[in-house]
C-alpha positions in Angstrom: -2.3 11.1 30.4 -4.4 7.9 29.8 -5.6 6.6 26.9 -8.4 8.6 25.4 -10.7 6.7 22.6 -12.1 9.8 22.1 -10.0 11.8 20.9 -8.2 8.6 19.2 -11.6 8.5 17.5 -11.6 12.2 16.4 -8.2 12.3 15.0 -9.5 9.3 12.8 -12.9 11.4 12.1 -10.8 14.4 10.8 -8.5 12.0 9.0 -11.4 10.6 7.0 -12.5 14.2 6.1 -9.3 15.1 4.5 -8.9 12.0 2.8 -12.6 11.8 1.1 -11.8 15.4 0.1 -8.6 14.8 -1.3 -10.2 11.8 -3.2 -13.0 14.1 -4.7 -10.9 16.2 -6.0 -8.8 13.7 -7.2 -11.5 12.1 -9.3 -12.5 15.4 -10.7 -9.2 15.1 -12.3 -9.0 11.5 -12.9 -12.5 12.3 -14.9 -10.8 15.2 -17.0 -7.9 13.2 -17.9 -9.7 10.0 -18.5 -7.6 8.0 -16.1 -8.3 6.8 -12.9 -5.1 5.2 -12.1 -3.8 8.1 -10.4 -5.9 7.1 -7.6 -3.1 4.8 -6.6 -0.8 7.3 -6.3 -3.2 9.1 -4.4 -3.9 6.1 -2.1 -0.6 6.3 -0.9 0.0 9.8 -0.6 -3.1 10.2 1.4 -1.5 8.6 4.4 0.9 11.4 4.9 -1.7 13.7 5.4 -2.9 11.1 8.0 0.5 11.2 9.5 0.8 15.4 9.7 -2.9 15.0 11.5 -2.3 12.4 13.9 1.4 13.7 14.6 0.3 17.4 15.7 -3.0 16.7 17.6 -2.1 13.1 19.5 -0.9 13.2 22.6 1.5 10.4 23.0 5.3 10.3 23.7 6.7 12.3 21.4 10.2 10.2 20.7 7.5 7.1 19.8 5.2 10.1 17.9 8.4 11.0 16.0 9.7 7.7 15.6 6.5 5.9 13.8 5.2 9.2 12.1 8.9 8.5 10.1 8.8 4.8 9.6 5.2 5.6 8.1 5.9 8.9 6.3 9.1 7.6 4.9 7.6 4.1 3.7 4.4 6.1 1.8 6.2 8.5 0.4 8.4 6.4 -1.2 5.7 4.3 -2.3 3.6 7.3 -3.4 6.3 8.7 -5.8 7.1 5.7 -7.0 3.6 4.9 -8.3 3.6 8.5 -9.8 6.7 7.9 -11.9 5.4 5.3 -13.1 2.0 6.8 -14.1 2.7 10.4 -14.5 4.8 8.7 -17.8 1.2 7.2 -19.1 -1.3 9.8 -18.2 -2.4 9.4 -21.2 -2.8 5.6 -21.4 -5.3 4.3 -17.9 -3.7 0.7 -16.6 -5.7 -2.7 -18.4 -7.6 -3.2 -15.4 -8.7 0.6 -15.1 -9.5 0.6 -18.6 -11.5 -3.0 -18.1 -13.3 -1.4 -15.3 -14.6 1.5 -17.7 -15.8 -1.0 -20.0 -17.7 -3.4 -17.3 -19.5 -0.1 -15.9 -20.2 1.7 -19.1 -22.2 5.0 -18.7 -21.8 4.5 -14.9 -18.2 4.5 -15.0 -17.9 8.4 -13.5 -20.0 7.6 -10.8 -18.8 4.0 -9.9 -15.3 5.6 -10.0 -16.2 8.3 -7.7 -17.7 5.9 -5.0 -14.6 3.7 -5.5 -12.1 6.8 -4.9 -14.1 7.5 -2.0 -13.9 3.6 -0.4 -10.1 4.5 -1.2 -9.9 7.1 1.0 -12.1 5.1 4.0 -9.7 2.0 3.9 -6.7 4.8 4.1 -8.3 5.7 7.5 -8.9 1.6 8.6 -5.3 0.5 7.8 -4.1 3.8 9.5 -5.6 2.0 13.0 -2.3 0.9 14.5 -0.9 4.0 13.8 -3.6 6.5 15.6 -3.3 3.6 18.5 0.7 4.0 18.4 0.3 8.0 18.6 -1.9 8.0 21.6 0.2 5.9 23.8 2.2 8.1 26.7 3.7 5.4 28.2 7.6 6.8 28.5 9.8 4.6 26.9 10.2 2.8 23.8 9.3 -1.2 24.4 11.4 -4.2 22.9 8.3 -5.5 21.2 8.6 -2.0 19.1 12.1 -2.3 18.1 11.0 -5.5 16.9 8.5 -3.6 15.0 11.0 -1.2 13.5 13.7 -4.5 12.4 10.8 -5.8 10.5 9.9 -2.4 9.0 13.6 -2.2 7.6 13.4 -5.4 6.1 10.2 -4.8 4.2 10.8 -1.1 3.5 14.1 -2.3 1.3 13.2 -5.2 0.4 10.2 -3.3 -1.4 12.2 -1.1 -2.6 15.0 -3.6 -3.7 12.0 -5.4 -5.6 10.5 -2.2 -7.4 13.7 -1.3 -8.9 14.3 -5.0 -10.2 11.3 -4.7 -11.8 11.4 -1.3 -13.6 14.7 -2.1 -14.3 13.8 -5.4 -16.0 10.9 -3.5 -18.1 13.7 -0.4 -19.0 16.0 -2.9 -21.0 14.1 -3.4 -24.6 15.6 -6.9 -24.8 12.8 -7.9 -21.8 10.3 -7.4 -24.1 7.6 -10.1 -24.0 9.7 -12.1 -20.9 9.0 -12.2 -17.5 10.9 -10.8 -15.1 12.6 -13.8 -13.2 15.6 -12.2 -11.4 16.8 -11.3 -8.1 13.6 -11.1 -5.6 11.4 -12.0 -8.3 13.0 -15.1 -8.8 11.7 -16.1 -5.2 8.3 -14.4 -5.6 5.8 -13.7 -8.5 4.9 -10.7 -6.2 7.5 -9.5 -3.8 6.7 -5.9 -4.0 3.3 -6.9 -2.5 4.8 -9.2 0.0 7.2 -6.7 1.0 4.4 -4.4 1.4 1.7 -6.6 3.5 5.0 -7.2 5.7 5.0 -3.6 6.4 1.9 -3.4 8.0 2.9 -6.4 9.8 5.6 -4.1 11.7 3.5 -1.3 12.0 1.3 -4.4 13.7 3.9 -5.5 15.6 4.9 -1.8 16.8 1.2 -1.9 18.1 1.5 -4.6 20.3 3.2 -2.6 22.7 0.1 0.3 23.1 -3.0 -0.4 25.1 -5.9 -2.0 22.2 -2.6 -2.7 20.1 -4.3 -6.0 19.2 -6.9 -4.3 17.3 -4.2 -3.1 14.6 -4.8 -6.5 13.4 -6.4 -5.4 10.7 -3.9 -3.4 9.0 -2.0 -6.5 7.5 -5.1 -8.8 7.3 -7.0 -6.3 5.2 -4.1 -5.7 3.2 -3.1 -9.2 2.9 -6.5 -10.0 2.0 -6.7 -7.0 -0.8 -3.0 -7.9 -2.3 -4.1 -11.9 -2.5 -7.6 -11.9 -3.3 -9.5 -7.9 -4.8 -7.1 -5.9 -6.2 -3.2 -7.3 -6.2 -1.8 -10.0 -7.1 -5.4 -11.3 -9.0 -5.5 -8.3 -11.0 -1.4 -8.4 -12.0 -1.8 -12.2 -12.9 -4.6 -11.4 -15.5 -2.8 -8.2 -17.2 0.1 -10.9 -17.2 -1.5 -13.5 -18.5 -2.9 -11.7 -21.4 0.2 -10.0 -22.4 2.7 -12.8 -22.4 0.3 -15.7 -21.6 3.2 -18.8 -22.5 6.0 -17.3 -20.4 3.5 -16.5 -17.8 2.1 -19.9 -17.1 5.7 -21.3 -16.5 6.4 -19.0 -14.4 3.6 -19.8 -12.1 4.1 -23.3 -12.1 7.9 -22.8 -11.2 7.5 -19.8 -8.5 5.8 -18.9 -5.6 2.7 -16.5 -5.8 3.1 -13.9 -2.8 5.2 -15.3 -0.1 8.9 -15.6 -1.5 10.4 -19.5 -1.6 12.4 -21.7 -3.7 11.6 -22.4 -7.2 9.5 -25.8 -7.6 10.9 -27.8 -10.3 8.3 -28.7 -13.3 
């Protein structure tokens, strides 16, 4: 069976459906509890409803539906429970920049939040591209450009995982308090949880490159590279940072590298 945009573009129709409702509801409850940070959690866990769709009404080769419906369940659902231990803990304390949001917007906050948990849901369904174009390829076997894909998806899914567990295990030990974590990855990278994350997409990318239009899945890692470095990542991290420990924060940007792990520069 060829390639059919059509029904590529359906399965991404009924995708976006689920995931604007899922985010409505969602907000109802962010709006009862007074914290929208659960739409991270959310964010993530809305692209394995994204992989059930795609996987039962594609119509690609199944070994290649089976194998990158796992890399991408697997990577989100660890991701997804991993951002609700760490806010199911604080439901009843919203994140600084959630809480700075609230005060910027004022009495517009409930509706400002809603059309944000809604843009939420569309950019699940535009980083999803690679995958719907992945799903719809029939061609019957599995290229070397898409084990290449699934190396680089190894690497980033541990090393993501690697470098959220640093972290939380950094923040557990009540001698941290007040420091910056500067160990293991995070002595390399002020943010390697997000590069581990953008390089993700880049396999998913990469895995593409392989279908027919895999070039357009693009967009996956440059709108997430884009989001972690610029909107909502790395810029928003920095500033909770740099308000909470401001002295031990400003070394350790002038010593290590923002997003892309490297050797310490020496001050």
């Amino acid at each position: 069976m060829p390639f059919q945009t059509g029904h590529v573009l359906l399965i991404a129709l009924i995708s976006l459906i689920a995931c604007c409702l899922i985010m409505a509801l969602v907000w109802l409850w962010a709006k009862r509890i007074k914290n929208a940070g659960v739409v991270d959690v959310f964010w993530a866990l809305n692209f394995p409803v994204i992989t059930v769709i795609t996987f039962f009404f594609s119509h690609g080769f199944e070994p290649r539906k089976i194998l990158i419906c796992g890399m991408f369940l697997l990577a989100e659902l660890r991701l997804g429970i991993h951002l609700w231990q760490r806010v199911i803990g604080h439901l009843s304390e919203e994140e600084g920049r959630y809480q700075q949001l609230r005060k910027e917007w004022a009495n517009q906050a409930d509706r400002n939040f809603f059309i944000f948990f809604q843009f939420q849901a569309i950019s699940n369904v535009i980083l999803a591209v690679p995958f719907f174009i992945v799903t719809a390829n029939t061609a019957p076997t599995i290229s070397v450009l898409e084990y290449i894909g699934l190396a680089i998806w190894i690497i980033a899914f541990f090393g993501e995982m690697v470098a959220d567990r640093q972290l939380a295990a950094f923040k557990r030990d009540p001698k941290n308090k007040g420091k910056v974590c500067d160990t293991g990855l995070w002595h390399y990278s002020r943010h390697p949880n997000y590069f581990f994350e953008w390089l993700t997409w880049m396999a998913y990318f990469v895995f593409a490159l392989a279908s027919p239009w895999g070039i357009l899945a693009i967009i996956s890692p440059a709108v997430i590279l884009y989001l972690l470095t610029k909107v909502t990542g790395v810029p928003n991290n920095e500033e909770q940072n740099l308000r909470s420990k401001p002295d031990a924060y400003k070394k350790y940007q002038q010593t290590t590298s923002s997003f892309f792990p490297w050797f310490k520069k020496a001050v």
